[in-house]
N, C-alpha and C positions, 0 to 999 in steps of 0.2 A: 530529422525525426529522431535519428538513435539517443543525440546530444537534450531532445527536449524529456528524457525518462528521468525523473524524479526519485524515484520508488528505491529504497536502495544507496543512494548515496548522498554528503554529508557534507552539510555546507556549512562552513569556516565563519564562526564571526561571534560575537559577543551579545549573551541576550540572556534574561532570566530562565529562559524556557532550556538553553541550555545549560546551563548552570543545576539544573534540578535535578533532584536523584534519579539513576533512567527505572529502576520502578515503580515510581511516581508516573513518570510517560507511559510506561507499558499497560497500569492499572488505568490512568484514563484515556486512554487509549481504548481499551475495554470497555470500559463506561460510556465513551462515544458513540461506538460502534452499535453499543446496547441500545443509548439512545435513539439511533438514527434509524432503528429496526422498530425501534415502538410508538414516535412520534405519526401523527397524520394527518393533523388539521393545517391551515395555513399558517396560522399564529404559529405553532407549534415548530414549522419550517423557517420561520423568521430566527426566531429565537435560536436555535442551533444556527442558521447562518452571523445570525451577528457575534455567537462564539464563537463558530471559526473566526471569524474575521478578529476577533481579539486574541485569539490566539497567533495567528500571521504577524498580527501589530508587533505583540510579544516576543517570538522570534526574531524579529530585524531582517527576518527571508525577505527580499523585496517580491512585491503583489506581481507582478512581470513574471519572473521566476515560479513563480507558483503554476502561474497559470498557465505558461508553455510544458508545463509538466500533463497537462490536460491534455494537450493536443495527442498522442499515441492512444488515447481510449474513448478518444471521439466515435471512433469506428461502431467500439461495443456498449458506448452510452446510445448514440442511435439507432441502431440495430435493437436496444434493448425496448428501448423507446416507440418504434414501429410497432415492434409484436403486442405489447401492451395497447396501444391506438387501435389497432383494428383483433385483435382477440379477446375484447374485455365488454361483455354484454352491458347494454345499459339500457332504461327508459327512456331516455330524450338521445331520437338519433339524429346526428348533423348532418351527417352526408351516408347515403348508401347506393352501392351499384353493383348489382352482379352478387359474389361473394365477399365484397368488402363493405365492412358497415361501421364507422366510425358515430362516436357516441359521446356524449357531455361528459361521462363516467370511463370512459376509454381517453378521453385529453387529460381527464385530472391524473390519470393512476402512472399514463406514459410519463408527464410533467412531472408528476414525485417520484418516479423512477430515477427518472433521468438527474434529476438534483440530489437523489438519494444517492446515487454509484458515485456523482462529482464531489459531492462532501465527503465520501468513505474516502476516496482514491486520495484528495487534500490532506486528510484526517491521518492517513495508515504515514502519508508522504512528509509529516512534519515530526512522526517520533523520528524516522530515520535521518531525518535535515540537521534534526537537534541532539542528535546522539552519535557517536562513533560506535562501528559493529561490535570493536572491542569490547567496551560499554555494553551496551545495548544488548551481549549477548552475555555477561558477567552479572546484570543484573534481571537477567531470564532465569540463570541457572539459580540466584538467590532465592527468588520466587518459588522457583518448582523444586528446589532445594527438600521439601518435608516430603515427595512422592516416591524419595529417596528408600526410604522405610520399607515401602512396599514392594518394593525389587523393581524399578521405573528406573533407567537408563540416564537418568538425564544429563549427566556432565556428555554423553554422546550424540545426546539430541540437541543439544546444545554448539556441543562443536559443528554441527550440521549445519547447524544453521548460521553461525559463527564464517565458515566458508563458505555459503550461499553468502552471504552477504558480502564478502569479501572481493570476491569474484564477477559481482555484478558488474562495477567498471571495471574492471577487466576484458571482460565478453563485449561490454559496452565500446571500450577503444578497438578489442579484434574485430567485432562488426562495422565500425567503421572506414576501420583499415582495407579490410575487405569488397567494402560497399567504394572507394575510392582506387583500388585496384582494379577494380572490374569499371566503374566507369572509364579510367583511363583506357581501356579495350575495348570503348564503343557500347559497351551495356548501358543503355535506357531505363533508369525506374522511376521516371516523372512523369512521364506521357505515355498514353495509350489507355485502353478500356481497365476495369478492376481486372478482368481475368487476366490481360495481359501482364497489368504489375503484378500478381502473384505468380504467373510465371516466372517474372522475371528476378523474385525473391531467392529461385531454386540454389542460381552461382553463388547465393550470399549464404546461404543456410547449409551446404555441404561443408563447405570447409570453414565455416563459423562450428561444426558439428567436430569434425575430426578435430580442431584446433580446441575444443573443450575437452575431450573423451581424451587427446594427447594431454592436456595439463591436467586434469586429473589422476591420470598415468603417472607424472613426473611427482604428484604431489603425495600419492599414495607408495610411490618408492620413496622420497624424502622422508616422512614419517617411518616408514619401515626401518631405515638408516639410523635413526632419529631412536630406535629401540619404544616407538610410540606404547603406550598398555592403556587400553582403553577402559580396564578394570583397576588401574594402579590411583592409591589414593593421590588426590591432586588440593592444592591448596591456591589461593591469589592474594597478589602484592594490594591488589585494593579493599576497601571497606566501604561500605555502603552507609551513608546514614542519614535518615530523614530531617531535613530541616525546618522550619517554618512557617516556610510557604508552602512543600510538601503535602504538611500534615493539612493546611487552609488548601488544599486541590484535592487531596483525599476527601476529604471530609465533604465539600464541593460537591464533588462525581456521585458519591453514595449519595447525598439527598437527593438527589435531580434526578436518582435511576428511581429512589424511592417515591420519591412524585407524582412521579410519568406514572408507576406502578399505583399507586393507590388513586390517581384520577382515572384510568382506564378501567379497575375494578369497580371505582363508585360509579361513571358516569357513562 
């Protein structure tokens, strides 16, 4: 399970989608997201899905890989999914008993939930596949670069994020390492009821917890060492510059938010 998380790390291999300025990624990235919150017909859900799906083409990620990246939010696509089935009043009811009242209007809203979180989770999972943090966080700062002006942090909130992201496989491999320590000791977290496996989550989460709170300790004395100034001007060896293709995805994403936008105000 820990090896099937997607989110956060960056897979190696040659594709246009890599190759692209990362913000290019990050603005449609945005515009995705935009999208996937305004769409709501069916047509409207084909369409973004067969995007995705040219965009995966695009990458070179094989479809396998992607999809096991699904499997850790299964949990909370169905869980999301339930509450929408039976919390969502409707006119045409299919089944009802008791307190639970399941309705034609209650399948539709759970069904685009549920497709909505699996597209977002795809969507957030391919900037980071197709970009290195390094990247990824050098062309955040470029971005938010003019909020600068205002007295806005951002070469800090940036570093932030910069080691969030860093650190993801990292935690990823400790919790591993961890989860196979404890099963060599006889710990079971495959069998028994859900409450049982979350008990049994406990041995993996304590010292997954001290073994964070310690490398962050070590990381925050290295900087100190390091004479870090989190106010001291800073300049980078890279340069950003739009190509393109770039400018044909920008251009892309703004019509298709402007679209979406002027068909839900007409219609």
């Amino acid at each position: 399970m820990i090896r099937d998380i997607t989110i956060g790390q960056y897979y190696d291999c040659e594709s246009p989608l890599h190759k692209m300025d990362p913000r290019t990624k990050i603005l449609w990235t945005l515009f995705y997201m935009i999208i996937l919150f305004m769409i709501n017909s069916v047509s409207e859900y084909l369409i973004v899905i067969l995007m995705t799906v040219f965009f995966i083409k695009v990458s070179n990620i094989p479809v396998k890989f992607m999809l096991r990246g699904l499997k850790p939010i299964m949990l909370i696509v169905i869980f999301t999914a339930v509450l929408n089935l039976f919390l969502t009043p409707g006119e045409t009811v299919l089944f009802s008993k008791g307190a639970f009242t399941v309705t034609l209007e209650g399948v539709a809203l759970a069904l685009k939930m549920a497709v909505r979180i699996i597209l977002l989770i795809i969507g957030s999972s391919l900037l980071t596949l197709t970009t290195t943090p390094t990247v990824l966080t050098g062309g955040l700062e470029v971005l938010l670069s003019p909020l600068k002006k205002i007295g806005v942090p951002i070469s800090v909130f940036v570093m932030m994020i910069g080691i969030a992201l860093r650190f993801i496989p990292t935690l990823l491999d400790e919790t591993d390492k961890i989860i196979k320590a404890q099963t060599s000791r006889g710990a079971d977290f495959e069998n028994g009821n859900p409450i049982k496996r979350i008990k049994a989550m406990i041995p993996i989460l304590i010292p997954l917890f001290v073994s964070a709170f310690r490398r962050a300790d070590e990381l925050a004395v290295a900087m100190e060492c390091r004479c870090y100034n989190s106010d001291a001007p800073r300049t980078s060896y890279r340069r950003f510059c739009f190509g393109k293709y770039d400018t044909y995805a920008l251009v892309c994403g703004i019509l298709m938010c402007i679209i979406l936008v002027v068909v839900k105000v007409v219609l």
